[in-house]
Each structure stands twice: as structure tokens, then as C-alpha cells.
C-alpha positions in Angstrom: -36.3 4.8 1.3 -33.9 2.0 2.2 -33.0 1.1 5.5 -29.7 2.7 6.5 -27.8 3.4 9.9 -29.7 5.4 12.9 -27.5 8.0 14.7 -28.7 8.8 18.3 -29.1 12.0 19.6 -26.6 12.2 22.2 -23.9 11.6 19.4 -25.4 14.3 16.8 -25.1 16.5 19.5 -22.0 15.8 20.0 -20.5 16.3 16.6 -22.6 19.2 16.3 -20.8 20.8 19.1 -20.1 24.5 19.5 -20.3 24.6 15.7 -23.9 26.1 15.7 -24.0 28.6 18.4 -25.1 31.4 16.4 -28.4 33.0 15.4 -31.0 32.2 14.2 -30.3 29.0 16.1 -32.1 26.6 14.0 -30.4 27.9 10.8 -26.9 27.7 12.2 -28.0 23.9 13.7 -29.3 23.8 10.1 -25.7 24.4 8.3 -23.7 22.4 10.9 -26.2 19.0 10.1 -25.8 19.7 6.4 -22.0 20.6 6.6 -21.2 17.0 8.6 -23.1 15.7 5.9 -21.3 17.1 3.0 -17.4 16.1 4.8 -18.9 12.3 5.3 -18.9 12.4 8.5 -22.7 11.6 8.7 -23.1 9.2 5.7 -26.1 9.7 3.5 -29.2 7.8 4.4 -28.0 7.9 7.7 -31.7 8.2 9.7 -31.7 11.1 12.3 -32.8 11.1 15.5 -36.5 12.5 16.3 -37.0 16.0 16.6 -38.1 15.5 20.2 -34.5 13.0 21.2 -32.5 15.6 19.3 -34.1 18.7 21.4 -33.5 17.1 24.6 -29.4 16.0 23.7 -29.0 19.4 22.7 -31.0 21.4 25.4 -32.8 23.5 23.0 -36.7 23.6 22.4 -38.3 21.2 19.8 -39.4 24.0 17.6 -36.0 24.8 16.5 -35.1 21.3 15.2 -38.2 21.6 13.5 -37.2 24.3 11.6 -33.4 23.2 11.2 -34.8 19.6 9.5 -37.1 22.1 7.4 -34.4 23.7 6.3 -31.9 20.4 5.3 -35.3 19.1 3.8 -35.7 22.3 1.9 -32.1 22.5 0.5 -31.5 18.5 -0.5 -30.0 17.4 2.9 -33.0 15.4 4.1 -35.5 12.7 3.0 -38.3 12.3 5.3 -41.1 9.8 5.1 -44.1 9.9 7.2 -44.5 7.2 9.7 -40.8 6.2 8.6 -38.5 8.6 9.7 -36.1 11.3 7.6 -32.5 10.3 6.4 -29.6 12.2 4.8 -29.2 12.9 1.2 -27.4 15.0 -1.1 -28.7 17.6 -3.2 -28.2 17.0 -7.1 -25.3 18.4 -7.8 -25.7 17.7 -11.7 -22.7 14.7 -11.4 -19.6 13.8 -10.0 -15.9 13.9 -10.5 -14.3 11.1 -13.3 -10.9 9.4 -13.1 -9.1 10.2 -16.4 -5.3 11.2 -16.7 -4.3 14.6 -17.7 -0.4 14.8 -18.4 -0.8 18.5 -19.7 -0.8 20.3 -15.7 0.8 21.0 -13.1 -0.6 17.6 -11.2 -1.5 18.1 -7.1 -3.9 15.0 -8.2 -1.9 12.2 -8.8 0.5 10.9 -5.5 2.9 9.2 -6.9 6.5 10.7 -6.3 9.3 10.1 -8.7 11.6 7.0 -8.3 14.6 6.8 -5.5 17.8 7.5 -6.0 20.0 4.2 -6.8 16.9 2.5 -8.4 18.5 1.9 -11.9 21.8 0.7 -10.0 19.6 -1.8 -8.2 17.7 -2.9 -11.8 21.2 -3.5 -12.9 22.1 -5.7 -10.2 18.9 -7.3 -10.0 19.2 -8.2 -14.1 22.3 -10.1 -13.0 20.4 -12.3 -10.7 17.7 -13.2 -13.1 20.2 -15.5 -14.7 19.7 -17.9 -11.8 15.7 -17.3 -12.3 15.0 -18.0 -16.4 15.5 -21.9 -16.6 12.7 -22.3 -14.1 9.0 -21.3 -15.0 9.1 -17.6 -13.7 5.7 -18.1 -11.6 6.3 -17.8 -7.8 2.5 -18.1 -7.4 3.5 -16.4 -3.6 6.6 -14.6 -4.6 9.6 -14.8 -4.8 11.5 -16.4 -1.7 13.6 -14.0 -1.2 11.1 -10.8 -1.4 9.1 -12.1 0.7 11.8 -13.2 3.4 12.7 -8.9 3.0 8.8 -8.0 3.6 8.3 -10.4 6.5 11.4 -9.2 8.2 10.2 -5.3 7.9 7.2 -6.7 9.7 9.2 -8.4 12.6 11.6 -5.2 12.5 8.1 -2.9 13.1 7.0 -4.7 16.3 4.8 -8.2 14.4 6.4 -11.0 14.1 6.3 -12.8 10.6 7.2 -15.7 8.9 7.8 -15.5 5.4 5.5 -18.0 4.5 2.6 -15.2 5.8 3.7 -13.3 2.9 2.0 -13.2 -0.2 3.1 -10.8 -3.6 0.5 -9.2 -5.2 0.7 -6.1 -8.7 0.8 -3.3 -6.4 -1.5 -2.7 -3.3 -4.9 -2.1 -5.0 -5.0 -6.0 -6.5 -4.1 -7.4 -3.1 -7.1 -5.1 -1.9 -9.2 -6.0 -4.2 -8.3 -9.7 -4.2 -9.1 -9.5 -0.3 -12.1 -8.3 -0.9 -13.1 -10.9 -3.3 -12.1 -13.9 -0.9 -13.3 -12.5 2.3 -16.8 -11.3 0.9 -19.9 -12.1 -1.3 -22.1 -10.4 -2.8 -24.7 -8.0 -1.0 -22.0 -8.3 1.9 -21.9 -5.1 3.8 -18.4 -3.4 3.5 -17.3 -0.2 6.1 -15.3 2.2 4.8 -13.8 5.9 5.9 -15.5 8.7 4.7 -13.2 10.0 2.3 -11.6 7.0 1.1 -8.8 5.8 -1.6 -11.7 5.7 -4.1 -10.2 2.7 -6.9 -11.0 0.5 -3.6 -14.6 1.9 -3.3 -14.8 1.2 -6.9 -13.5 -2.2 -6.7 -16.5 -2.9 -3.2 -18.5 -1.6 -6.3 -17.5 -4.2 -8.6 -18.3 -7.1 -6.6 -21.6 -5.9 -5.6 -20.7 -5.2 -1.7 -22.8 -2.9 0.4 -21.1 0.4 1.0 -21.5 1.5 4.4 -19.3 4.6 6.0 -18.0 6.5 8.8 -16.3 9.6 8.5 -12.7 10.8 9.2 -11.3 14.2 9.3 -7.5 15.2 9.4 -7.9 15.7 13.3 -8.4 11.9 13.0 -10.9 9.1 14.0 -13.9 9.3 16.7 -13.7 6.1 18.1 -17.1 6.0 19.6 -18.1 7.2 16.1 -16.2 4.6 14.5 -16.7 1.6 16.8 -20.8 2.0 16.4 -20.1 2.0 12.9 -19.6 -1.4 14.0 -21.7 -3.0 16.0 -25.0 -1.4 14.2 -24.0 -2.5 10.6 -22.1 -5.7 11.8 -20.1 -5.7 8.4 -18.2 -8.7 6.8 -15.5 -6.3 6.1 -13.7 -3.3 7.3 -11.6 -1.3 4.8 -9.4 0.9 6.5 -6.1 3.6 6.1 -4.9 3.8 9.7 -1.6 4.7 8.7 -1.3 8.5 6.9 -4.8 8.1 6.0 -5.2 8.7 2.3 -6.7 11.7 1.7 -7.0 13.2 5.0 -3.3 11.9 6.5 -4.7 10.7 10.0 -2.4 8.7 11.9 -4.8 6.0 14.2 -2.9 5.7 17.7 -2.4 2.3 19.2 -5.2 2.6 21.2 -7.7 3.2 18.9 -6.4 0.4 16.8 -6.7 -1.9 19.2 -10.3 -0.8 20.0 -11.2 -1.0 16.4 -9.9 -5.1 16.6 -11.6 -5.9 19.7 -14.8 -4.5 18.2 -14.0 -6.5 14.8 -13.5 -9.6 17.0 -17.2 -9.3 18.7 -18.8 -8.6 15.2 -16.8 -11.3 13.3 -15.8 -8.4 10.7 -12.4 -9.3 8.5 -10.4 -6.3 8.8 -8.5 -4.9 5.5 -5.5 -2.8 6.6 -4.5 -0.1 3.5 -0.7 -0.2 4.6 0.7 1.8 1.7 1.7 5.0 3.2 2.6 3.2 6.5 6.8 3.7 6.1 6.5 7.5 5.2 6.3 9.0 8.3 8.3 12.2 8.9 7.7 13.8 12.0 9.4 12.0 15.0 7.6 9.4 16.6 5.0 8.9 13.4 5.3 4.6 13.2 3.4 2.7 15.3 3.4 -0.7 15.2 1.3 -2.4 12.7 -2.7 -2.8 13.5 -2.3 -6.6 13.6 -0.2 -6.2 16.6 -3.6 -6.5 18.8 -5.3 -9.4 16.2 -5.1 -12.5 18.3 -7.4 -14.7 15.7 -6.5 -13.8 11.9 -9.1 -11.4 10.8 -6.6 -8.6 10.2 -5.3 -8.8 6.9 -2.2 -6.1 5.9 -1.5 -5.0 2.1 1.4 -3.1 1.6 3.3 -2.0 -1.2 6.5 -1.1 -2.8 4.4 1.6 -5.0 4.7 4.5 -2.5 7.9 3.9 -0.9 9.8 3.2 -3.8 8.2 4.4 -7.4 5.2 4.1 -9.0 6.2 2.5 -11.5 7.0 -0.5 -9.6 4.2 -2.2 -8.9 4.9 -4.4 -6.4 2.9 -5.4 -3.4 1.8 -7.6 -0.7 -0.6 -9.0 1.8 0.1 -10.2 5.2 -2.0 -13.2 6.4 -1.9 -16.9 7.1 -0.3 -19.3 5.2 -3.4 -20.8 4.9 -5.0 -17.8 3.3 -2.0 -17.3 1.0 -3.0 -20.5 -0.7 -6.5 -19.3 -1.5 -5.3 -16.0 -2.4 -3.2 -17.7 -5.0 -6.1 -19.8 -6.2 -8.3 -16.6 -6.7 -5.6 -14.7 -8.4 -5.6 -17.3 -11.2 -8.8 -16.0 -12.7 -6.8 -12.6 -13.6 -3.4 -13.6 -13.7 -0.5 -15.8 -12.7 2.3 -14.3 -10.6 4.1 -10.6 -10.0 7.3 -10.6 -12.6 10.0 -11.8 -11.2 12.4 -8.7 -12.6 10.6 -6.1 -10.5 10.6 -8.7 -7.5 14.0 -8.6 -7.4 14.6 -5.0 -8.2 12.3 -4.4 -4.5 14.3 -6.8 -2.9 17.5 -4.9 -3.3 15.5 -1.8 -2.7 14.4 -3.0 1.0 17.4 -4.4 2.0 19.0 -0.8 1.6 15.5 0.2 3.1 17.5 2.7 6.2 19.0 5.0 3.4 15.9 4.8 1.4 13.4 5.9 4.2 15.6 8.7 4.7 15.9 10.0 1.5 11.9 9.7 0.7 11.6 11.4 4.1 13.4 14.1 3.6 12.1 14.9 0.5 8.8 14.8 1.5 9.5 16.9 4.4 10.8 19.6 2.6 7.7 19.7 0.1 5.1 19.5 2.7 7.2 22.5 4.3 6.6 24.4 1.4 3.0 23.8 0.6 2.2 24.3 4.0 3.7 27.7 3.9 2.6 28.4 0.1 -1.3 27.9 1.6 -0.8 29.8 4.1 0.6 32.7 2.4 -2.5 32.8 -0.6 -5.3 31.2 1.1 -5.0 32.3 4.4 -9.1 31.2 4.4 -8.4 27.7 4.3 -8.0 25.0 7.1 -5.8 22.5 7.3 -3.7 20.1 9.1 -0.1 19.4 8.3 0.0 15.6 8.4 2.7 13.6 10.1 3.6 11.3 7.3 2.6 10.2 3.5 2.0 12.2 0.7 -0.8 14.0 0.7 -2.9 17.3 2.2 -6.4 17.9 2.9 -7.3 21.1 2.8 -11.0 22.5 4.1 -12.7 25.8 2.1 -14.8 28.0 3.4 -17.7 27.0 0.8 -18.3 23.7 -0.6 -16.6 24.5 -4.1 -14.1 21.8 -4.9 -16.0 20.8 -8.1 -16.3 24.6 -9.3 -12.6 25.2 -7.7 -11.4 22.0 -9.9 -12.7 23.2 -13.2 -11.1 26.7 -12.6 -7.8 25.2 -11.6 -8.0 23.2 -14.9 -8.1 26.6 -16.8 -4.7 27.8 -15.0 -2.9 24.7 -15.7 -3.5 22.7 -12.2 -5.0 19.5 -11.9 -5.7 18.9 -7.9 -8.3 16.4 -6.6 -11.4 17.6 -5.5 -13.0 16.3 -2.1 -15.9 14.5 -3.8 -13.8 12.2 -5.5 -13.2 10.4 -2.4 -16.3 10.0 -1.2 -19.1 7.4 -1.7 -21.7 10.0 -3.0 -20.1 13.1 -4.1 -19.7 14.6 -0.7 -17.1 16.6 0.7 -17.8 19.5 -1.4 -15.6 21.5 1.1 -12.5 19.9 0.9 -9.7 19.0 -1.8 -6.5 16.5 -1.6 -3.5 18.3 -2.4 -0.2 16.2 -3.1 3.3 17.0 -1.7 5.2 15.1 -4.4 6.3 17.5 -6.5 9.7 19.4 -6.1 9.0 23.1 -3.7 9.3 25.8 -6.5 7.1 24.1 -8.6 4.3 23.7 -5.2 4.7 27.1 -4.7 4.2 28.0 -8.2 0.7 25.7 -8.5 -0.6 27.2 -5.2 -0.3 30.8 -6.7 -2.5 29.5 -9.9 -5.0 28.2 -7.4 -5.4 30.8 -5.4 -5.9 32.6 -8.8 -8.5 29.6 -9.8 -10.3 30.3 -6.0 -10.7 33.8 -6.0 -12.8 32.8 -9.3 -14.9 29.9 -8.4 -18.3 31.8 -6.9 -19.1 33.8 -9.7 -17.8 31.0 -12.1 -19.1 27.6 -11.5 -16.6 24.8 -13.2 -17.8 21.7 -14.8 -17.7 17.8 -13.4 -13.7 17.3 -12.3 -11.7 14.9 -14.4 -8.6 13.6 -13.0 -6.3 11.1 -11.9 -5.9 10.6 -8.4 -3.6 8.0 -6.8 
């Protein structure tokens, strides 16, 4: 068994809570360990504390942990070792969920709302500056001047001060994460993630042979003691993180916390990766705080936004605030696979953000309105499920009463829905319980999808579905 993170007993028992209060008591202790296991909140190979330690934080005898870590051993949830200890696992689940498109449903999968209004007006002007662009080369290695004057002025507007040499334009968010990731870390480097997770960067920590290493989230949001031992016990050269309308669960970290989390990152000499994409969507009042590298006094928070979100998808423009230092070697790194953002879709978000007031409000209210309905449309067919309207982005994750996403996806495929099951997002096919349900498509047609998967739930015990395929921005 390899060595993973130690949880104490105090903090099992506090995440534990009230939630296993009935009888038998060591069955319903039991299903509470197994269920924090299965929404991420206790990453696998986690190593629990001692039957005795455990016993004492909870005030109950030693007897009944006993029998509540016989019965996570007995059903896949724990690995023990004499002499060594026993850590969380999953039980083989025969698979996990694959990323493939699927253009033939009614897709709750795939976050990616349809383009602004006044976006082909803005190409059009933006084709009649490129004139003054094609006698050069056409690589800005950093971006375009101008584009990057836009994004650092957004930045200064949100409460950070920026320059636009800190400013450096990157295809879309996920390259500049995954370029971070690349400069900041080597291989066998431990990275900490949130447990669920945008899984491309997962894949892309995979890719360059980093460590995974998680701490878990829910849509009530972070717990900072939780997340800042995440910390100092694995002591990780990176931190990925979603503090604004986390994607999938839509937390919103409070100022407080993120300044917690960069002290903490300060003392452990961990870079901090900030997943900014979802950061101007906010549509309840009072849903933008200021940036996280408001509180980073030494350059270890790195932001990566994007135009993606905000905008259209199809638009793949991004960007990571840093040094200008680190812009340089950003650039250098980029070479190896490719040059420079096009310079037509640089201009085209230029335009965009400098008519960024009427924009918000439209993507705002749009999103509003469809989060209304979905809301509403889950609440009228499956009154069973939990879930917490978020604040701001794009997306909503919904808990079930049994950990059926996978079986729940499959059926939902049959009735013409394709939604994201919970165990794409995490680093081991956890969160069994939950699925991410996006708010981008138009009300009617929300409603109409949440009928079909009601439909698709009502079938899933006696009808287990095959590994989910999907799409899932």
C-alpha cells in the first residue's frame, strides 16, 4: 500500500457529524465513512485514524469502530495492512466514465453557452483592423498589445492592480493551465486538487507525471481546516484550484478563506494555479470578490482566465496573470506546441471586453433565468434530490439519494439526455452520488430534459447502465 495522507480523529469526527446517529451505530458510522469517501471528501488511500483515536473523538466504544471499519473493509471502502494501518479505496466498479462527444442529445454535459449577442458585429469590425496587423508576422508571442491592455484593466477594475506586461495570451484556459503546470512542476511533483475537479486539468497533472493529491469540496463550499491540512501534510509544488463558481459544485471561496489558503501556500512554498474561468458569471448580488491574488504578496499565485465562458466557446481565447518575468518563460515553453493565439480572435475579444458592462448583463441574465428553471424543474420531479442553487457560473451539482450516476447516465442516454455523471470529476471514480447538470440551455428545453431524467431515475435500480460517455466542459 503506498503511503498516502493520515486524517486525525478529531477531524473524521467532525465530518462525520450528526450524519450517523442512527442504529445500529456502527453501520450508520459505517455508511457515513464510506459515503465521504465516495463524494471525495476523504480521498482514497487516505489512512484512517486507529480504532482506539477514532472511539475517543467520537465518544463511542472501540467495539463499534471495529465493526464500522469491518464493514468499509467488507464492501471495498477499506485496505488494511497489519502492522501498517488501513486506508480508503473504492470498490471496483467495473470502469469509469469516458470523454467522447455526443451531438445526438439533449446535452446537460457540455457548459458551453451559445455566443453573445453582437459577436458577428464585433468580427466584422475586428476584420477591419486586421489590415493594420497582416504586413507584420502575426505572432505576438504575449498577445496582442491591445488585448492584453483590456485583460489587465478588468483586473485593476476587480480590485488587483495590473500592468499589461503581467498579461500573457494563451488558446483558451485549459493550455494556460496546462502550460503552468508544466513550468511550475516536474515530474513525481505532488499536485493538490479539489475533489470534484474540471477533469481535462486532472488529465493534463496526468500527463506530466505529477502526483495527484485531493481535498474535497461540496456545493456548501470549502472546509478551511480541511483544506489548509491538505497543505501542510502533503506540502505540494502546486495547488490547482476553482475558487470562483467552482466547476462542478459552483462554491464561491470568500475572501477570507482565500487569503488563508495563500498564507498557507506561502509557508509551504506551493505555486498556486487559480482556474478563473467562471469568475465574471456571477448572478446573485454581491457574487465577485476580488481576485485570489489580492492577498499574494510574493508571486506564487498565478491566474488563468478566459474569454471561453464569458463570451463563446468557440473562441478560444485565454490568459494567465503573472510576472513579466514568468510571461517570458511561459512563451519559451509554449514553443514546443505552438507559436501564438491568432490574432483575428484576439481582436474579436478585445472588442468584446471593451463592451464587457452590456455583455455581463446579458450572459447574466440569461443564465439567471435558466438556473431559475432548472432549479424549479428538479424540484418539481425529483423532489429526492439535494442541491444547492449556486451564485454564479454555469453549472449544478445535484446529490442522489444512492450512488447511481453511472447507472443514472446510461439510462438518461436511452431518453435522449446526455448529463455528466459525478465520477467524471473525480480522481478515482468517486462521487457516485452526484451528477453536474448545466444551465446553458434555453428554460423549455431544461424543463423538457429534467422530465426525461426523472424518467431515466425512476429506472436506474432495477437497471444498471453501462460506463458513461460524454463530453463535459
Amino acid at each position: 500500500m503506498a503511503q498516502g495522507r493520515r486524517i486525525s480523529g478529531h477531524l473524521l469526527a467532525r465530518m462525520v457529524g450528526t450524519a450517523a446517529r442512527q442504529r445500529p451505530y456502527y453501520l450508520a458510522l459505517g455508511r457515513a465513512l464510506s459515503g465521504l469517501v465516495l463524494d471525495g471528501r476523504v480521498p482514497t488511500h487516505t489512512r484512517l485514524p486507529a480504532e482506539r483515536e477514532l472511539a475517543e473523538a467520537l465518544g463511542v466504544s472501540r467495539n463499534t469502530v471495529t465493526a464500522a471499519y469491518t464493514w468499509l473493509r467488507e464492501h471495498g471502502y477499506l485496505d488494511s495492512r497489519r502492522g501498517a494501518g488501513s486506508w480508503t479505496v473504492l470498490p471496483d466498479n467495473g470502469g469509469g466514465p469516458t470523454l467522447a462527444p455526443d451531438p445526438e442529445r439533449v446535452d446537460l454535459g457540455v457548459a458551453a453557452p451559445p455566443a453573445v449577442e453582437g459577436l458577428t458585429e464585433a468580427a466584422r469590425l475586428a476584420a477591419g483592423q486586421l489590415a493594420a496587423h497582416v504586413g507584420g508576422r502575426g505572432y505576438a508571442v504575449l498577445g496582442l498589445p491591445e488585448l492584453r491592455h483590456a485583460v489587465a484593466r478588468r483586473y485593476t477594475e476587480r480590485g488587483l492592480p495590473t500592468t499589461p506586461d503581467q498579461i500573457f495570451v494563451t488558446n483558451g484556459a485549459q493550455q494556460g493551465v496546462a502550460l503552468l503546470m508544466a513550468l511550475l512542476a516536474d515530474p513525481g511533483d505532488t499536485l493538490l486538487a479539489e475533489s470534484p475537479t474540471y477533469p481535462h486539468s486532472l488529465a493534463a497533472a496526468r500527463h506530466l507525471g505529477l502526483r495527484l493529491r485531493t481535498v474535497g469540496v461540496t456545493s456548501a463550499g470549502w472546509d478551511t481546516e480541511l483544506l489548509l491540512d491538505a497543505f501542510r501534510h502533503w506540502r505540494p509544488r502546486i495547488a490547482y484550484l476553482i475558487p470562483d463558481f467552482h466547476n462542478p459544485t459552483g462554491a464561491l471561496m470568500d475572501d477570507r478563506t482565500r487569503a488563508e489558503v495563500v498564507a498557507e501556500a506561502r509557508r509551504t512554498r506551493t505555486a498556486i494555479v487559480v482556474d478563473e474561468s467562471a469568475a465574471e458569471l456571477a448572478l446573485d448580488p454581491d457574487g465577485r470578490p476580488a481576485p485570489t491574488a489580492v492577498h499574494d504578496t510574493d508571486g506564487r499565485v498565478f491566474s488563468v482566465g478566459s474569454a471561453s465562458k464569458l463570451l463563446w466557446g468557440g473562441l478560444r481565447v485565454g490568459w494567465i496573470r503573472t510576472s513579466p518575468a514568468t510571461a517570458a518563460r511561459l512563451s519559451s515553453l509554449r514553443q514546443r506546441v505552438d507559436l501564438a493565439t491568432p490574432v483575428m480572435e484576439q481582436l474579436l475579444a478585445t472588442h468584446l471586453l471593451a463592451d464587457l458592462p452590456r455583455v455581463r448583463a446579458e450572459r447574466d441574465g440569461q443564465l439567471r433565468r435558466n438556473r431559475d428553471a432548472l432549479a424549479a424543474a428538479l424540484r418539481e420531479h425529483l423532489p429526492d434530490w439535494r442541491f444547492t442553487a449556486p451564485a454564479g457560473g454555469w453549472v449544478l451539482w445535484a446529490r442522489m439519494p444512492s450512488p447511481t450516476a453511472t447507472a443514472l447516465h446510461g439510462a438518461a442516454e436511452r431518453r435522449g439526455v446526455h448529463l455528466a455523471p459525478g465520477p467524471a470529476f473525480g480522481v478515482e471514480g468517486s462521487l457516485e452520488y452526484h451528477v453536474r447538470l448545466s444551465y446553458t440551455q434555453p428554460p423549455e428545453v431544461l424543463r423538457d430534459a429534467v422530465r426525461r431524467v426523472a424518467d431515466a431515475y425512476a429506472d436506474t435500480s432495477a437497471r444498471p447502465g453501462a460506463a458513461p460517455g460524454g463530453f463535459y466542459v
